[in-house]
C-alpha positions in Angstrom: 128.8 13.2 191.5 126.3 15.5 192.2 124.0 16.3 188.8 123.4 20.0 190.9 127.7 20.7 190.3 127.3 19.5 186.6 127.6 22.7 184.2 126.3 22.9 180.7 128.3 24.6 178.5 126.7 28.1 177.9 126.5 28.4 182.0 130.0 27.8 181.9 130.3 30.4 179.0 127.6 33.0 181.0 129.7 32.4 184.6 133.2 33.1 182.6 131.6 35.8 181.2 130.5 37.4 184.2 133.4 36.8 185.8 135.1 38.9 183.2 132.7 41.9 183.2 132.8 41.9 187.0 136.5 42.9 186.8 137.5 46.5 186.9 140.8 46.2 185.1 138.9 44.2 181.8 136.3 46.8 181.8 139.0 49.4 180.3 142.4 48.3 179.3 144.9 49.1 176.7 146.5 47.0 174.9 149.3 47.1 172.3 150.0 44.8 169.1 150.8 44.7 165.6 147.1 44.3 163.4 146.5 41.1 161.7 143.5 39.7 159.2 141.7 43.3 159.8 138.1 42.9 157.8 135.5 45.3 157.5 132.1 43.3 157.8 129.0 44.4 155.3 127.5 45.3 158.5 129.9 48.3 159.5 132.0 46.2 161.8 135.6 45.7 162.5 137.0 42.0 162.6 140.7 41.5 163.9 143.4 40.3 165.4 145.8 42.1 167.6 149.3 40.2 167.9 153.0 40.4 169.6 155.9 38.2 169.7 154.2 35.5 172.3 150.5 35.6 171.4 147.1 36.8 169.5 143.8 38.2 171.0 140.7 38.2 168.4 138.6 41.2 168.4 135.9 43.1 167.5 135.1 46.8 166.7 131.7 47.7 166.1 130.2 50.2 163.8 129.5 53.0 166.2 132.9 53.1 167.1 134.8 52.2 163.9 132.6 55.3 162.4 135.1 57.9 165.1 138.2 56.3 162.9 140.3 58.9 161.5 142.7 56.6 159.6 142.4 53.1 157.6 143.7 50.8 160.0 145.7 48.0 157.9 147.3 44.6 158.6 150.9 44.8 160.1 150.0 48.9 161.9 151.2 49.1 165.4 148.3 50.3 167.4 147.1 50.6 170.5 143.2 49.8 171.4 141.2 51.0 174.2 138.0 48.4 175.1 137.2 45.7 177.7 137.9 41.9 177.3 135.0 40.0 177.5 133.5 36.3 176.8 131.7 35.4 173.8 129.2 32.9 175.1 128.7 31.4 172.0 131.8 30.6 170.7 133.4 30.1 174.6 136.1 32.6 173.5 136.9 35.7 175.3 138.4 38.8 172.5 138.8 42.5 173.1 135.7 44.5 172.7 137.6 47.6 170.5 135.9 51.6 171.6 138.6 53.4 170.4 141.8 52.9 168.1 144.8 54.6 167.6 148.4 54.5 165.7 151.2 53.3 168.5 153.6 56.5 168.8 152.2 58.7 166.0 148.7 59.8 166.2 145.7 58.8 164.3 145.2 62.4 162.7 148.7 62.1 161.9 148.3 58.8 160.1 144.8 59.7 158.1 146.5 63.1 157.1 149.2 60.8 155.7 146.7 58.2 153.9 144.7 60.7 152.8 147.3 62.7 151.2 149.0 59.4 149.6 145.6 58.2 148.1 144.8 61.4 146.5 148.4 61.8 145.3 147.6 58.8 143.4 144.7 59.3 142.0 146.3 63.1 140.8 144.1 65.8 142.8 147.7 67.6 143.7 148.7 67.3 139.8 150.3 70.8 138.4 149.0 70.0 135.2 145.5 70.6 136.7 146.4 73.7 138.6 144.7 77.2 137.1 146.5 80.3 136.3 145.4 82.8 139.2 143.7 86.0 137.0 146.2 89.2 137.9 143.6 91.7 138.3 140.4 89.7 139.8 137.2 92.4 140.4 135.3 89.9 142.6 137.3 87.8 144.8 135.0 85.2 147.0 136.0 84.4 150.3 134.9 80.9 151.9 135.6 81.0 155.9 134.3 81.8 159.5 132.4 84.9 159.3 132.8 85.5 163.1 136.5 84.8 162.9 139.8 86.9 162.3 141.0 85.4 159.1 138.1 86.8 157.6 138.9 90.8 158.9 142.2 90.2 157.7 141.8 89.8 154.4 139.1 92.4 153.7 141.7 94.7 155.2 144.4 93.7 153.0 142.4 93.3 149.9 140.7 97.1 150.8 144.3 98.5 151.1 146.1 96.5 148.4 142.8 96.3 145.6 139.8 98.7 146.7 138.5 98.5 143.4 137.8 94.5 143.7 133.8 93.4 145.1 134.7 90.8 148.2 132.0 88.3 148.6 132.0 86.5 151.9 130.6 82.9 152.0 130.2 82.3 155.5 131.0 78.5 157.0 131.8 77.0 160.1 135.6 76.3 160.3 136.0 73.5 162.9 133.9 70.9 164.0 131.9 67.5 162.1 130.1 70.0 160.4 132.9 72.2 158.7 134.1 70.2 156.0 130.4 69.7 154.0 129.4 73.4 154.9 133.0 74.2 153.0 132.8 71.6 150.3 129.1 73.3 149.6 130.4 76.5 149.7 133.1 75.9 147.3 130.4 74.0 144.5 127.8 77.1 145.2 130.3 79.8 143.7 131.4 77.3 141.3 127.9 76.9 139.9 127.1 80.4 140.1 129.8 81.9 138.6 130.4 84.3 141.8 133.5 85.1 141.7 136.8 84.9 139.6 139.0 84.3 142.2 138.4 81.9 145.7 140.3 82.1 148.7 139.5 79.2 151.5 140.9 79.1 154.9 141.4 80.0 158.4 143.2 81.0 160.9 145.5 79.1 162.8 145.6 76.4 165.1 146.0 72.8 166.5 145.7 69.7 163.6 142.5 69.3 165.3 141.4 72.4 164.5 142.6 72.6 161.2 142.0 69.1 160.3 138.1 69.8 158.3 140.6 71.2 155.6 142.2 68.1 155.3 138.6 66.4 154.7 138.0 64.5 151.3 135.0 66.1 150.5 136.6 69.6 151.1 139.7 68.3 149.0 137.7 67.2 145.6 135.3 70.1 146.0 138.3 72.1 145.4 139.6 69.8 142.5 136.1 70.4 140.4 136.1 73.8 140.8 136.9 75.7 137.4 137.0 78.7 139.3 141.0 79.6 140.9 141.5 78.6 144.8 143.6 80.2 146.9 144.1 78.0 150.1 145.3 80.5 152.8 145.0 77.9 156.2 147.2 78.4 159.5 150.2 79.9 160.0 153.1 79.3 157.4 154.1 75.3 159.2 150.7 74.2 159.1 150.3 72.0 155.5 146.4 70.6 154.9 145.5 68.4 152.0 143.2 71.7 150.5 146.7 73.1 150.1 147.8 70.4 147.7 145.1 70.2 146.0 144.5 74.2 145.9 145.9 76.2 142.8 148.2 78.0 144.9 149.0 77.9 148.3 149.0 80.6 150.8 151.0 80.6 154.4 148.5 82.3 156.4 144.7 83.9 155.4 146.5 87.7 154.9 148.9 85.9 152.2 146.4 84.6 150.4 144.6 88.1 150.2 147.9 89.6 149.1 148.2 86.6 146.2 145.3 87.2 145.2 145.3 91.2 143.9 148.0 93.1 143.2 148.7 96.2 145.1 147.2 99.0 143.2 150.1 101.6 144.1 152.1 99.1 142.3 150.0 99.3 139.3 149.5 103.0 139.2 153.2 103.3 139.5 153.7 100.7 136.9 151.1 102.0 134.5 152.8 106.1 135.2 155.8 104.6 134.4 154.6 103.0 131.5 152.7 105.7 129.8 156.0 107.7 130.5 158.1 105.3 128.7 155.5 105.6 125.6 155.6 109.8 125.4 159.5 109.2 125.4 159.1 106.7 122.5 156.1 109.0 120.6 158.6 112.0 120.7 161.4 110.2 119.8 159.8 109.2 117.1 158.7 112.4 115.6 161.7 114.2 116.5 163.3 111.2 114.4 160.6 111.9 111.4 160.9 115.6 112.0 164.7 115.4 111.5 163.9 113.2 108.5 161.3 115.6 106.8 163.9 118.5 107.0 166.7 116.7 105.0 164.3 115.5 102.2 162.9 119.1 102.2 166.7 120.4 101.4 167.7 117.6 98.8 168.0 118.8 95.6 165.5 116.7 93.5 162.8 118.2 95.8 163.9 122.0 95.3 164.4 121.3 91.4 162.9 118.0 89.7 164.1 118.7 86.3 167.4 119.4 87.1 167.6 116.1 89.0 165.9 114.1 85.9 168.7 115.9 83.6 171.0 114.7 85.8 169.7 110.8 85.1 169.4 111.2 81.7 173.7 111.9 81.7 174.2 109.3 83.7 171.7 107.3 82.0 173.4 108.0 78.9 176.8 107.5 80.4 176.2 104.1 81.2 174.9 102.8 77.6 177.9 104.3 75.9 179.9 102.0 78.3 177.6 99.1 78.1 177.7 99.3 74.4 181.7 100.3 74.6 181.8 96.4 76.6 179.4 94.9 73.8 181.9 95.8 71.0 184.8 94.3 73.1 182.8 91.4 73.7 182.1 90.9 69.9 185.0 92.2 68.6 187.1 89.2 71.0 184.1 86.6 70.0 184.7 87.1 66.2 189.2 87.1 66.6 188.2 83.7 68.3 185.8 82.5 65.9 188.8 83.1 63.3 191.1 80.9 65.1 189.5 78.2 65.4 188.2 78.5 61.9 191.8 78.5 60.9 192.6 75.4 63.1 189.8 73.4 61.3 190.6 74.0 57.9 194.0 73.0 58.3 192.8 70.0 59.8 189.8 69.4 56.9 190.5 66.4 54.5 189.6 68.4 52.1 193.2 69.7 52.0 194.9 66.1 52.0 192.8 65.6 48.7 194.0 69.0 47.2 197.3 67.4 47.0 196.4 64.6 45.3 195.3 61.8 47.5 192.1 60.1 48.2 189.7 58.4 50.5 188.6 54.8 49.8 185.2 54.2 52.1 182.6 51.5 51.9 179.2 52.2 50.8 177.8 52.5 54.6 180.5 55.5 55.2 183.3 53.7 56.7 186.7 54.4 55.9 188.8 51.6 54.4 192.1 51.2 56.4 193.4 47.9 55.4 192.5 45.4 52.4 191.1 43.7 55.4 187.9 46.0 55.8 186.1 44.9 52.4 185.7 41.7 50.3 186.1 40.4 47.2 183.3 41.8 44.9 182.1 44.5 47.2 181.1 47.9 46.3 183.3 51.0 47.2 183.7 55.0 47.0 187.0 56.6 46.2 186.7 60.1 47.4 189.1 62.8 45.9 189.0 66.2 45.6 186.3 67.5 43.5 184.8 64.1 42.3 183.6 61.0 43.3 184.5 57.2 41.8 182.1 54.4 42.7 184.4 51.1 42.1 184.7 47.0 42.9 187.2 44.9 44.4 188.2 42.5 42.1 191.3 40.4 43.7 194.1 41.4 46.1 197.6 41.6 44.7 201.2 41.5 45.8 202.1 43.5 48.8 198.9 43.8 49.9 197.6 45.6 47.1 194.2 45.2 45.2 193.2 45.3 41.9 189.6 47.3 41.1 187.0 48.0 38.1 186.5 51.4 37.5 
Protein backbone atom coordinates (compact mmCIF):
# COMPACT_ATOMS: atom_id res chain seq x y z
CA UNK A 1 0.00 0.00 0.00
CA UNK A 2 1.16 3.10 -1.26
CA UNK A 3 1.37 5.89 1.89
CA UNK A 4 0.76 8.51 -1.46
CA UNK A 5 -3.19 6.70 -1.87
CA UNK A 6 -3.61 6.96 2.05
CA UNK A 7 -6.25 9.88 2.76
CA UNK A 8 -6.60 11.64 6.02
CA UNK A 9 -9.77 12.33 7.05
CA UNK A 10 -10.48 16.16 6.32
CA UNK A 11 -8.98 15.41 2.62
CA UNK A 12 -11.52 12.96 2.43
CA UNK A 13 -14.05 15.49 3.93
CA UNK A 14 -12.48 18.64 1.42
CA UNK A 15 -12.63 15.99 -1.88
CA UNK A 16 -16.38 14.95 -0.91
CA UNK A 17 -16.95 18.39 -0.53
CA UNK A 18 -15.76 19.42 -3.68
CA UNK A 19 -17.23 16.85 -5.31
CA UNK A 20 -20.54 18.12 -4.15
CA UNK A 21 -20.10 21.85 -4.99
CA UNK A 22 -18.80 20.86 -8.45
CA UNK A 23 -22.27 19.50 -9.18
CA UNK A 24 -24.84 21.62 -10.91
CA UNK A 25 -27.89 19.93 -9.72
CA UNK A 26 -26.64 20.37 -5.68
CA UNK A 27 -25.82 23.94 -6.32
CA UNK A 28 -29.86 24.69 -6.43
CA UNK A 29 -32.27 22.10 -5.59
CA UNK A 30 -35.60 21.89 -3.98
CA UNK A 31 -36.45 19.79 -1.77
CA UNK A 32 -39.75 18.85 0.15
CA UNK A 33 -40.33 17.52 3.88
CA UNK A 34 -42.21 17.89 6.90
CA UNK A 35 -39.79 20.30 9.65
CA UNK A 36 -38.39 18.60 12.58
CA UNK A 37 -36.21 19.91 15.79
CA UNK A 38 -36.31 23.59 14.08
CA UNK A 39 -34.01 25.91 16.52
CA UNK A 40 -33.23 29.34 16.23
CA UNK A 41 -29.43 29.72 17.37
CA UNK A 42 -28.31 33.02 19.57
CA UNK A 43 -26.48 33.81 16.61
CA UNK A 44 -29.51 34.40 14.06
CA UNK A 45 -29.26 31.02 12.59
CA UNK A 46 -31.64 28.34 11.58
CA UNK A 47 -30.95 24.60 12.78
CA UNK A 48 -33.15 21.78 11.24
CA UNK A 49 -34.23 18.86 10.02
CA UNK A 50 -36.17 18.26 6.93
CA UNK A 51 -37.94 14.70 6.88
CA UNK A 52 -40.43 12.29 4.75
CA UNK A 53 -41.57 8.85 5.15
CA UNK A 54 -38.02 7.11 4.17
CA UNK A 55 -35.46 9.58 5.49
CA UNK A 56 -33.99 12.97 7.23
CA UNK A 57 -31.46 15.64 5.75
CA UNK A 58 -29.92 18.10 8.55
CA UNK A 59 -29.74 21.64 7.71
CA UNK A 60 -28.88 24.89 8.10
CA UNK A 61 -30.36 28.44 7.41
CA UNK A 62 -28.21 31.24 8.10
CA UNK A 63 -29.11 34.63 9.35
CA UNK A 64 -29.04 36.64 6.18
CA UNK A 65 -31.47 34.47 4.79
CA UNK A 66 -33.72 33.48 7.72
CA UNK A 67 -33.97 37.53 8.18
CA UNK A 68 -36.32 37.33 4.25
CA UNK A 69 -38.78 34.90 6.46
CA UNK A 70 -42.19 36.03 6.27
CA UNK A 71 -43.70 33.32 8.62
CA UNK A 72 -42.49 31.28 11.87
CA UNK A 73 -41.46 28.13 10.49
CA UNK A 74 -42.50 25.31 13.18
CA UNK A 75 -41.87 21.67 13.77
CA UNK A 76 -44.32 19.29 11.77
CA UNK A 77 -44.89 22.56 8.64
CA UNK A 78 -44.71 21.07 5.15
CA UNK A 79 -42.29 23.18 3.35
CA UNK A 80 -40.37 23.32 0.56
CA UNK A 81 -36.53 24.77 0.72
CA UNK A 82 -34.50 26.16 -1.97
CA UNK A 83 -30.35 25.84 -1.19
CA UNK A 84 -27.52 23.59 -2.30
CA UNK A 85 -26.28 20.34 -0.51
CA UNK A 86 -23.03 20.51 0.51
CA UNK A 87 -20.26 18.72 2.99
CA UNK A 88 -19.49 19.84 6.30
CA UNK A 89 -15.79 19.11 6.50
CA UNK A 90 -15.81 19.02 10.01
CA UNK A 91 -18.33 16.85 11.04
CA UNK A 92 -17.96 14.59 7.42
CA UNK A 93 -21.74 15.16 7.01
CA UNK A 94 -23.26 16.61 4.04
CA UNK A 95 -26.91 18.89 5.06
CA UNK A 96 -28.83 21.30 2.90
CA UNK A 97 -27.51 24.82 2.87
CA UNK A 98 -31.29 26.58 3.32
CA UNK A 99 -31.54 30.41 0.95
CA UNK A 100 -34.98 30.49 0.86
CA UNK A 101 -38.10 28.78 2.64
CA UNK A 102 -41.52 28.52 1.96
CA UNK A 103 -45.02 26.75 3.16
CA UNK A 104 -45.64 23.48 0.64
CA UNK A 105 -48.96 24.46 -1.29
CA UNK A 106 -49.98 27.71 0.52
CA UNK A 107 -47.67 30.56 0.38
CA UNK A 108 -45.45 32.02 2.99
CA UNK A 109 -47.39 35.54 3.05
CA UNK A 110 -50.37 33.41 3.37
CA UNK A 111 -49.08 31.57 6.39
CA UNK A 112 -47.42 34.78 8.35
CA UNK A 113 -50.84 36.70 7.61
CA UNK A 114 -52.33 33.67 9.36
CA UNK A 115 -49.73 33.60 12.47
CA UNK A 116 -49.74 37.00 12.70
CA UNK A 117 -53.38 37.40 12.96
CA UNK A 118 -53.63 34.26 15.46
CA UNK A 119 -50.91 35.73 17.82
CA UNK A 120 -52.45 39.07 18.01
CA UNK A 121 -55.90 37.51 18.44
CA UNK A 122 -54.52 36.22 21.49
CA UNK A 123 -52.92 38.68 23.04
CA UNK A 124 -56.45 40.95 22.31
CA UNK A 125 -55.34 43.82 19.71
CA UNK A 126 -58.71 42.87 17.61
CA UNK A 127 -60.76 43.01 21.05
CA UNK A 128 -64.31 45.09 20.61
CA UNK A 129 -64.01 46.14 24.04
CA UNK A 130 -61.02 48.24 22.95
CA UNK A 131 -62.50 49.60 19.86
CA UNK A 132 -63.40 53.71 20.05
CA UNK A 133 -66.63 55.16 19.15
CA UNK A 134 -66.02 57.04 15.68
CA UNK A 135 -66.96 61.08 16.59
CA UNK A 136 -70.17 61.84 14.07
CA UNK A 137 -69.18 65.18 13.12
CA UNK A 138 -65.08 65.11 13.08
CA UNK A 139 -63.71 68.86 11.93
CA UNK A 140 -60.18 67.55 11.22
CA UNK A 141 -59.92 64.19 9.82
CA UNK A 142 -56.01 62.98 9.27
CA UNK A 143 -55.28 60.89 6.48
CA UNK A 144 -52.15 58.53 6.71
CA UNK A 145 -51.26 57.17 2.98
CA UNK A 146 -49.37 57.62 -0.46
CA UNK A 147 -49.42 61.18 -1.27
CA UNK A 148 -48.70 60.40 -4.96
CA UNK A 149 -51.39 57.77 -5.05
CA UNK A 150 -55.18 57.62 -5.91
CA UNK A 151 -56.63 56.57 -2.56
CA UNK A 152 -55.50 59.77 -1.34
CA UNK A 153 -57.58 62.00 -4.28
CA UNK A 154 -60.41 59.93 -3.51
CA UNK A 155 -61.03 60.70 -0.28
CA UNK A 156 -60.45 64.37 -0.30
CA UNK A 157 -63.10 64.34 -3.02
CA UNK A 158 -65.48 62.51 -1.05
CA UNK A 159 -64.83 64.15 2.20
CA UNK A 160 -65.07 67.83 0.07
CA UNK A 161 -68.48 66.71 -1.30
CA UNK A 162 -69.86 64.82 1.72
CA UNK A 163 -68.14 67.32 4.79
CA UNK A 164 -66.59 70.70 3.27
CA UNK A 165 -66.68 72.10 6.54
CA UNK A 166 -64.01 69.38 8.00
CA UNK A 167 -59.79 70.48 7.78
CA UNK A 168 -58.14 67.21 5.92
CA UNK A 169 -54.61 66.80 7.08
CA UNK A 170 -52.55 64.51 4.77
CA UNK A 171 -49.62 62.60 6.40
CA UNK A 172 -47.77 61.42 3.62
CA UNK A 173 -45.96 57.63 3.68
CA UNK A 174 -44.78 55.27 1.44
CA UNK A 175 -47.45 52.39 0.95
CA UNK A 176 -45.43 49.42 -0.30
CA UNK A 177 -42.06 48.34 0.15
CA UNK A 178 -39.55 47.40 3.48
CA UNK A 179 -39.93 50.85 4.29
CA UNK A 180 -43.82 51.29 4.49
CA UNK A 181 -44.81 49.70 7.49
CA UNK A 182 -42.35 52.01 10.07
CA UNK A 183 -43.04 55.18 7.93
CA UNK A 184 -46.87 54.18 8.72
CA UNK A 185 -46.48 53.02 12.28
CA UNK A 186 -44.58 56.64 12.78
CA UNK A 187 -47.16 58.30 11.15
CA UNK A 188 -49.88 56.89 13.21
CA UNK A 189 -47.83 57.77 16.87
CA UNK A 190 -47.03 61.43 15.30
CA UNK A 191 -50.88 62.40 15.19
CA UNK A 192 -51.42 60.47 18.23
CA UNK A 193 -48.91 62.58 20.14
CA UNK A 194 -49.96 65.69 18.70
CA UNK A 195 -53.35 65.68 18.97
CA UNK A 196 -53.79 66.35 15.05
CA UNK A 197 -56.74 65.16 14.31
CA UNK A 198 -60.05 63.58 15.76
CA UNK A 199 -60.53 61.22 13.39
CA UNK A 200 -57.57 58.82 11.28
CA UNK A 201 -58.12 57.03 8.23
CA UNK A 202 -55.12 54.60 7.07
CA UNK A 203 -54.92 52.90 3.82
CA UNK A 204 -54.50 52.37 0.23
CA UNK A 205 -55.55 51.42 -2.75
CA UNK A 206 -55.77 48.12 -3.99
CA UNK A 207 -53.66 45.42 -4.96
CA UNK A 208 -51.72 42.07 -4.72
CA UNK A 209 -51.04 40.59 -0.87
CA UNK A 210 -47.74 41.76 -1.71
CA UNK A 211 -48.60 44.96 -2.15
CA UNK A 212 -50.82 45.27 0.63
CA UNK A 213 -49.01 43.12 2.87
CA UNK A 214 -46.92 46.46 5.00
CA UNK A 215 -50.63 46.76 6.43
CA UNK A 216 -50.49 43.51 7.83
CA UNK A 217 -46.95 44.47 9.64
CA UNK A 218 -46.77 44.24 13.53
CA UNK A 219 -45.49 47.45 14.07
CA UNK A 220 -48.24 49.01 11.82
CA UNK A 221 -50.83 46.73 13.80
CA UNK A 222 -49.92 47.95 17.56
CA UNK A 223 -49.33 51.46 16.38
CA UNK A 224 -52.85 51.41 15.68
CA UNK A 225 -53.87 49.62 19.01
CA UNK A 226 -52.10 52.63 21.11
CA UNK A 227 -53.63 55.20 19.41
CA UNK A 228 -56.39 57.01 21.53
CA UNK A 229 -57.25 58.71 18.57
CA UNK A 230 -60.26 56.71 16.23
CA UNK A 231 -58.81 54.69 13.02
CA UNK A 232 -60.48 54.14 10.16
CA UNK A 233 -58.62 51.36 8.05
CA UNK A 234 -59.86 51.88 4.49
CA UNK A 235 -57.11 49.21 2.51
CA UNK A 236 -57.90 47.43 -1.00
CA UNK A 237 -60.91 46.68 -2.53
CA UNK A 238 -63.79 45.23 -0.41
CA UNK A 239 -62.08 41.12 -0.46
CA UNK A 240 -58.83 42.29 0.54
CA UNK A 241 -58.74 41.73 4.77
CA UNK A 242 -55.19 43.10 6.50
CA UNK A 243 -54.40 42.65 10.14
CA UNK A 244 -54.75 46.92 10.42
CA UNK A 245 -58.36 46.08 9.70
CA UNK A 246 -58.76 43.99 12.81
CA UNK A 247 -57.09 45.79 14.86
CA UNK A 248 -58.61 49.22 13.40
CA UNK A 249 -61.89 50.75 15.10
CA UNK A 250 -63.82 50.29 12.15
CA UNK A 251 -63.22 48.84 9.00
CA UNK A 252 -63.61 50.30 5.60
CA UNK A 253 -63.90 48.24 2.12
CA UNK A 254 -62.00 50.50 -0.05
CA UNK A 255 -60.11 54.14 0.84
CA UNK A 256 -63.60 56.18 -0.63
CA UNK A 257 -65.57 54.10 2.22
CA UNK A 258 -63.62 55.03 4.77
CA UNK A 259 -63.94 58.73 3.75
CA UNK A 260 -67.71 58.26 3.63
CA UNK A 261 -67.52 56.48 7.43
CA UNK A 262 -65.89 58.94 8.51
CA UNK A 263 -68.24 62.33 8.02
CA UNK A 264 -71.59 62.43 7.51
CA UNK A 265 -73.05 63.88 4.37
CA UNK A 266 -73.86 67.41 5.20
CA UNK A 267 -77.12 67.50 2.83
CA UNK A 268 -78.14 64.83 5.13
CA UNK A 269 -77.71 67.00 8.12
CA UNK A 270 -79.07 70.20 6.75
CA UNK A 271 -82.10 68.14 5.80
CA UNK A 272 -82.14 66.52 9.15
CA UNK A 273 -81.56 69.63 11.16
CA UNK A 274 -84.63 71.61 8.62
CA UNK A 275 -86.65 68.93 9.47
CA UNK A 276 -85.93 69.06 12.93
CA UNK A 277 -86.36 72.68 13.63
CA UNK A 278 -89.68 72.19 11.62
CA UNK A 279 -90.90 69.55 13.94
CA UNK A 280 -90.00 72.07 16.98
CA UNK A 281 -92.18 75.29 15.40
CA UNK A 282 -95.01 72.53 15.08
CA UNK A 283 -94.57 71.65 18.79
CA UNK A 284 -93.94 75.68 19.97
CA UNK A 285 -97.34 76.44 18.22
CA UNK A 286 -98.99 73.62 19.43
CA UNK A 287 -98.28 74.45 22.51
CA UNK A 288 -99.50 77.95 22.62
CA UNK A 289 -102.39 77.38 20.72
CA UNK A 290 -102.99 74.70 23.54
CA UNK A 291 -102.25 77.57 26.34
CA UNK A 292 -104.09 80.07 24.24
CA UNK A 293 -107.19 77.79 24.26
CA UNK A 294 -106.57 77.34 27.92
CA UNK A 295 -106.25 81.13 28.82
CA UNK A 296 -109.70 81.76 27.14
CA UNK A 297 -111.73 79.25 29.26
CA UNK A 298 -110.25 80.43 32.56
CA UNK A 299 -110.89 84.02 31.32
CA UNK A 300 -114.81 83.01 30.89
CA UNK A 301 -115.20 80.96 34.24
CA UNK A 302 -117.17 82.49 36.61
CA UNK A 303 -114.88 82.88 39.69
CA UNK A 304 -112.67 85.11 37.47
CA UNK A 305 -115.61 87.49 36.14
CA UNK A 306 -117.03 87.56 39.88
CA UNK A 307 -114.91 86.38 42.96
CA UNK A 308 -117.34 87.10 45.56
CA UNK A 309 -120.05 85.46 44.06
CA UNK A 310 -117.93 82.39 43.68
CA UNK A 311 -116.71 82.63 47.56
CA UNK A 312 -120.66 82.89 48.42
CA UNK A 313 -121.04 80.09 46.66
CA UNK A 314 -118.44 78.02 49.03
CA UNK A 315 -119.54 79.35 52.03
CA UNK A 316 -123.28 77.38 51.05
CA UNK A 317 -121.73 74.62 50.25
CA UNK A 318 -119.44 74.93 52.97
CA UNK A 319 -122.15 75.23 55.19
CA UNK A 320 -124.15 72.49 53.54
CA UNK A 321 -121.72 70.01 54.29
CA UNK A 322 -121.36 70.71 58.28
CA UNK A 323 -125.04 70.59 58.74
CA UNK A 324 -124.64 67.02 57.26
CA UNK A 325 -121.48 66.20 58.95
CA UNK A 326 -123.00 67.25 62.21
CA UNK A 327 -126.53 65.55 60.99
CA UNK A 328 -124.03 62.04 60.78
CA UNK A 329 -122.38 62.99 64.24
CA UNK A 330 -125.85 62.96 66.07
CA UNK A 331 -126.69 59.52 64.37
CA UNK A 332 -123.45 58.30 65.32
CA UNK A 333 -124.00 59.25 69.05
CA UNK A 334 -127.39 58.93 69.22
CA UNK A 335 -126.80 54.77 67.95
CA UNK A 336 -123.45 54.78 70.39
CA UNK A 337 -125.53 55.78 73.55
CA UNK A 338 -128.93 53.05 72.44
CA UNK A 339 -125.85 50.56 72.51
CA UNK A 340 -124.20 51.67 75.54
CA UNK A 341 -127.85 51.09 77.13
CA UNK A 342 -128.03 47.55 76.13
CA UNK A 343 -125.28 46.37 77.12
CA UNK A 344 -125.71 48.22 80.35
CA UNK A 345 -128.88 46.34 80.78
CA UNK A 346 -127.23 42.94 79.89
CA UNK A 347 -124.60 43.49 82.78
CA UNK A 348 -126.80 44.34 85.54
CA UNK A 349 -128.87 41.53 84.99
CA UNK A 350 -125.92 39.51 85.09
CA UNK A 351 -124.25 41.56 88.36
CA UNK A 352 -124.27 39.44 91.68
CA UNK A 353 -125.38 42.07 93.20
CA UNK A 354 -128.93 41.04 92.19
CA UNK A 355 -128.51 37.25 93.39
CA UNK A 356 -127.72 38.95 96.85
CA UNK A 357 -130.87 41.19 96.61
CA UNK A 358 -132.81 38.15 96.97
CA UNK A 359 -131.35 36.90 99.78
CA UNK A 360 -128.31 34.92 99.17
CA UNK A 361 -124.63 35.23 99.72
CA UNK A 362 -121.13 34.80 98.72
CA UNK A 363 -118.73 32.82 100.96
CA UNK A 364 -114.88 33.82 99.63
CA UNK A 365 -111.63 33.26 101.41
CA UNK A 366 -109.66 36.07 102.57
CA UNK A 367 -107.31 36.24 99.26
CA UNK A 368 -110.75 36.78 97.09
CA UNK A 369 -111.47 33.34 96.06
CA UNK A 370 -114.85 32.10 95.96
CA UNK A 371 -115.71 29.03 98.16
CA UNK A 372 -117.37 26.33 96.07
CA UNK A 373 -117.17 23.33 98.07
CA UNK A 374 -116.32 22.65 101.94
CA UNK A 375 -113.30 21.35 100.14
CA UNK A 376 -111.75 24.90 99.37
CA UNK A 377 -111.00 26.00 103.05
CA UNK A 378 -109.88 24.31 106.32
CA UNK A 379 -110.67 23.88 109.62
CA UNK A 380 -109.92 27.19 111.51
CA UNK A 381 -109.49 29.36 108.51
CA UNK A 382 -110.68 32.84 108.11
CA UNK A 383 -113.58 33.63 105.67
CA UNK A 384 -115.96 36.59 104.16
CA UNK A 385 -119.61 36.04 103.71
CA UNK A 386 -120.71 38.63 101.21
CA UNK A 387 -124.38 39.66 101.08
CA UNK A 388 -126.18 42.40 99.98
CA UNK A 389 -125.37 45.55 101.70
CA UNK A 390 -122.94 44.04 104.43
CA UNK A 391 -120.10 42.20 105.03
CA UNK A 392 -119.55 39.13 107.78
CA UNK A 393 -115.87 38.10 108.50
CA UNK A 394 -116.35 34.42 110.09
CA UNK A 395 -114.28 30.87 111.04
CA UNK A 396 -114.72 27.45 110.08
CA UNK A 397 -115.17 25.58 113.05
CA UNK A 398 -116.10 21.72 111.99
CA UNK A 399 -117.88 20.28 108.99
CA UNK A 400 -121.27 18.73 109.66
CA UNK A 401 -123.67 16.20 108.12
CA UNK A 402 -124.33 16.42 104.53
CA UNK A 403 -121.48 18.27 103.88
CA UNK A 404 -122.39 21.19 105.81
CA UNK A 405 -120.19 23.35 108.25
CA UNK A 406 -120.63 24.82 111.27
CA UNK A 407 -118.98 28.72 111.68
CA UNK A 408 -118.35 31.53 114.53
CA UNK A 409 -119.81 34.52 113.76
Amino acid sequence: MDNASILSVTELNEYLKNVFDSMPRLSNIYVRGELSNYKVYPSGHHYFTMKDAGGALKCVMFKSSAARLRFRPRDGMKVIALGRVTVYPRDGAYQLYVNALTPDGVGDLAVAFEQLKERLYKEGLFDPAHKKPIPPCPMRIGVVTSSAGAAVHDIIRVLRKRWPVAKVLLLPVRVQGEEAPPEIAAAIRYADKWKVADLLIVGRGGGSMEDLWCFNDERVARAIYDCSIPVISGVGHEPDFTIADFVADLRAATPSNAAELAAPDIRELRDFTDGAMERALTAVEKRLRQARERLESLAGARVLQDPKNYIDECRLALDARGEKIAGLTAAAVAAQRRRYAELAGKLDAMSPLKVLGRGYAIAAREDGRVIRSAADVSHGDMIKIRLQKDELSCRVLKEVAYGREEIDV
